[in-house]
C-alpha positions in Angstrom: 82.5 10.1 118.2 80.6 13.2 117.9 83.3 16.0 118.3 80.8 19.1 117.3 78.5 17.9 120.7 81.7 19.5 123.0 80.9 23.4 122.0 77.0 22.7 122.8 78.1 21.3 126.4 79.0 25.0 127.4 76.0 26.4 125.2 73.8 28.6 127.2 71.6 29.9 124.8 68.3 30.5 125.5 68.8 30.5 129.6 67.8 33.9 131.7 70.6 34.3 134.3 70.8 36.6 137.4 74.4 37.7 138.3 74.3 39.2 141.8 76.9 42.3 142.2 77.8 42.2 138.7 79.0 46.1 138.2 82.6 45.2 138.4 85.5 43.0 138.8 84.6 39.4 139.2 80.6 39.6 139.1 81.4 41.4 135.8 83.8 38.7 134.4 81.1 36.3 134.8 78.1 38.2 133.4 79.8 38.6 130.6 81.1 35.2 130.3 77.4 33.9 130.2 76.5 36.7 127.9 79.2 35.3 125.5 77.8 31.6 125.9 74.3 33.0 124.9 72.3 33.8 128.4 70.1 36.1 128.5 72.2 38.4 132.5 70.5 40.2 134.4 73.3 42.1 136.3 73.2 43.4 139.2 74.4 46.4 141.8 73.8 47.5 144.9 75.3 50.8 144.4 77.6 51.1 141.5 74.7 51.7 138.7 77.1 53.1 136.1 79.7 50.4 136.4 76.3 48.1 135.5 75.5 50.0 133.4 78.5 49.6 131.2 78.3 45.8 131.8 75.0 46.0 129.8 76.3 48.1 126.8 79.3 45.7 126.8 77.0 42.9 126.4 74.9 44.6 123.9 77.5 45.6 121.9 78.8 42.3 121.6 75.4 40.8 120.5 73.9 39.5 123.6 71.0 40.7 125.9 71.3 42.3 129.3 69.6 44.6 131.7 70.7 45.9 135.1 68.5 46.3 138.2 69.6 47.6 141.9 69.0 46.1 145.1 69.7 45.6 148.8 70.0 41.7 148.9 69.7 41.5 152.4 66.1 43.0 152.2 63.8 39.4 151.1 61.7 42.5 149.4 64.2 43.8 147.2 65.5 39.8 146.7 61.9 38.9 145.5 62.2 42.4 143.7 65.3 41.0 141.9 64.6 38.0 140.5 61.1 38.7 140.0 62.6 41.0 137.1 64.8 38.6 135.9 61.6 36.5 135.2 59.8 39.3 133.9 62.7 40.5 131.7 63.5 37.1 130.2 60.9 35.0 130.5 62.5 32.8 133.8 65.2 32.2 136.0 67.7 29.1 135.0 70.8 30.3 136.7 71.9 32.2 139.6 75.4 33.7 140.5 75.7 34.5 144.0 78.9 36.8 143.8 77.7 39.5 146.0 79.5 40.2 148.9 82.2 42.3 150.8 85.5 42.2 151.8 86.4 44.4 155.1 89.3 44.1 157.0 89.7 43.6 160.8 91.7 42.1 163.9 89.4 39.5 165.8 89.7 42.0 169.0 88.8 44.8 167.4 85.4 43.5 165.4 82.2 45.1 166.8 78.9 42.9 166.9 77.9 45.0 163.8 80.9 44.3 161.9 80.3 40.6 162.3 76.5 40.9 161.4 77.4 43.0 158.6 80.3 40.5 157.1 77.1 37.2 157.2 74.5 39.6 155.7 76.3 40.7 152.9 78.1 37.1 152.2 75.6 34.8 153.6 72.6 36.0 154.4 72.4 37.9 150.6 72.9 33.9 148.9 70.5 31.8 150.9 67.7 34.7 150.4 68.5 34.9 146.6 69.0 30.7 146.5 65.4 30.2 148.1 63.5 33.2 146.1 65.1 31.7 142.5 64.6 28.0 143.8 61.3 28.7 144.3 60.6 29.4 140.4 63.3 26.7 139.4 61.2 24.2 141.5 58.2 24.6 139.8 59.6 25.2 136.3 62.2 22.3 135.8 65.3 22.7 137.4 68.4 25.4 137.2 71.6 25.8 138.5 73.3 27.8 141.1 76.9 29.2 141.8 78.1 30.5 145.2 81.0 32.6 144.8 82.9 31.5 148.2 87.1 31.9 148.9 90.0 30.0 150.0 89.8 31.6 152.9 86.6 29.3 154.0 89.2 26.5 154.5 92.7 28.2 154.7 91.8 31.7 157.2 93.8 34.6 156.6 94.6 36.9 159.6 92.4 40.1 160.1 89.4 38.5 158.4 88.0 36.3 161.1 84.1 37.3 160.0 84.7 36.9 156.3 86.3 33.5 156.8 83.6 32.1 158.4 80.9 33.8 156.0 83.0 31.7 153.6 83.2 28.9 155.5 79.1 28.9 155.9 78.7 29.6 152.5 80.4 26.5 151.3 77.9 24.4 153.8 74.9 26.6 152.8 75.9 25.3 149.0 76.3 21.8 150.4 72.8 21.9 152.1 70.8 23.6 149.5 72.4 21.1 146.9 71.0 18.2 149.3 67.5 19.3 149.5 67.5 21.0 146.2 68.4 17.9 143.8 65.2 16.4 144.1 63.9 19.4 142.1 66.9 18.9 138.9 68.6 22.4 140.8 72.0 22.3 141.2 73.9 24.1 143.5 77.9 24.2 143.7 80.2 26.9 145.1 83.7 28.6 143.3 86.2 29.3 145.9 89.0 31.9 144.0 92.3 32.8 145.4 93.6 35.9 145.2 92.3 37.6 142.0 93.9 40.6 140.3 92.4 43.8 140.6 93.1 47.9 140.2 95.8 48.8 142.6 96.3 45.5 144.1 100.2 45.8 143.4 100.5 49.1 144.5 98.7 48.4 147.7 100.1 45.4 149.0 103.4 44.5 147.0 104.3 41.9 149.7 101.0 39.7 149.4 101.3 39.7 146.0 104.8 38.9 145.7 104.2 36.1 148.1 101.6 34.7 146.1 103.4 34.6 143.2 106.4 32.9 144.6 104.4 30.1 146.7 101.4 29.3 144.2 102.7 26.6 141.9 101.1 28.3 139.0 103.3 31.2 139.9 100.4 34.4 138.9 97.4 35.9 140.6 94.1 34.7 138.9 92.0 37.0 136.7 88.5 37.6 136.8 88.0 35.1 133.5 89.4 32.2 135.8 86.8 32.1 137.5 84.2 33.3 135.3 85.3 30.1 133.3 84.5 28.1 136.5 81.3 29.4 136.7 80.5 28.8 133.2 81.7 24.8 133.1 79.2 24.6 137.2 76.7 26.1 135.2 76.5 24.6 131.7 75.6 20.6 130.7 79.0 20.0 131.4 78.5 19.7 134.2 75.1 17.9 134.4 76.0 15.4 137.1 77.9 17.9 139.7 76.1 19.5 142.8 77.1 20.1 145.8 81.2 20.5 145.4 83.3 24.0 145.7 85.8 24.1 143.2 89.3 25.9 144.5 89.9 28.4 141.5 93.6 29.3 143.0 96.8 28.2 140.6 96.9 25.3 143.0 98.1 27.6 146.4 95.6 25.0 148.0 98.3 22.4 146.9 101.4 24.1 148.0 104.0 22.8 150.3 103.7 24.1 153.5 107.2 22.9 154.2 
């Protein structure tokens, strides 16, 4: 038994990864994650270029190599734009982190049309653009891999977020389809689907949620960014060589609770 072969399973040294809305809070978590396993991250923003921006000098400063580039991903223009400077930047694409997205809140009634088309463009629309343009290069230049950063909430719908449970819930299947008609080209595609993850003011703003989450999850504590940064990592790395097409629940087992 070769014990020193386990490390190298998570090794990404020498791959060029793109990190979509990477200025902050989970998209961060994971850049750096991949930074610390060797990638080469381009990290991305739409709007936040300072929070990027210190993403990068984090990763520099720790030894690793990073560059930040804005973008609208639901232009295809500034999607080609995006990954075109991955390539150019580091010499390929090998993996892609879908993470952009947002997270709006709204009763079902009181959704406009533009809401809802809003909620699929910036969770759904944003991945199968970015998932096509990087495909495209992995196609031709053996292979990659692919995370969708989904939610919970694609199987288990919280109330007031009717249009960001389904762009969850199609996001899942989008990760499903592209990992059917992708395999044929060694590109693997799976989804992470977090729980409730910690974040600046969460307590603050909604004690009650959190409290409730804390008392039902079996693992009895929000998740941290790094939870699912680590997902992404293992979905991403040889260790995971022979997965596509699964969402893994990142959520201290709430999935698993009793509902009794």
């Amino acid at each position: 038994m070769d014990v020193s072969a386990y490390p190298k399973l998570l090794d990404m040294t020498g791959k060029s990864a793109l990190v979509t809305g990477a200025s902050q809070h989970i998209g961060a978590a994971i850049a750096l994650r991949l930074a610390e396993a060797g990638a080469r991250v381009l990290v991305h923003y739409r709007s936040k270029a300072d929070d990027a921006a210190r993403v990068v000098d984090a990763i520099r400063d720790a030894g690793g190599e990073a560059r930040a580039v804005g973008g609208e991903l639901s232009d295809p223009r500034d999607v080609a734009a995006v990954v075109q400077e991955t390539i150019d930047a580091f010499g390929g694409i090998d993996v892609l982190v879908n993470n952009a997205g947002s997270f709006p809140v709204g009763a079902f009634l009181d959704l406009s049309h533009e809401d809802w088309r809003a909620m699929q463009r910036s969770n759904v629309e944003s991945a199968f653009l970015c998932t096509q343009e990087a495909a495209r290069y992995m196609k031709e230049h053996g292979g990659g891999a692919i995370v969708n950063i989904a939610s919970i909430a694609a199987s288990s719908p919280g109330p007031d977020h009717s249009h960001y449970n389904s762009a969850k819930a199609a996001l899942v299947m989008l990760t499903r389809s592209a990992a059917q008609e992708l395999g044929n080209f060694a590109i693997r595609v799976n989804s992470v689907s977090p729980g409730v993850i910690n974040r600046a003011g969460i307590r603050e703003n909604w004690p009650e949620g959190v409290q409730r989450w804390e008392t039902r999850a079996p693992l009895q504590r929000m998740g941290e960014p790094e939870d699912v940064a680590d997902a992404c990592l293992f979905l991403l790395s040889d260790a995971s060589r022979w997965i596509s097409g699964h969402d893994l629940v990142v959520d201290g087992g709430m999935m698993a609770a009793s509902v009794y």
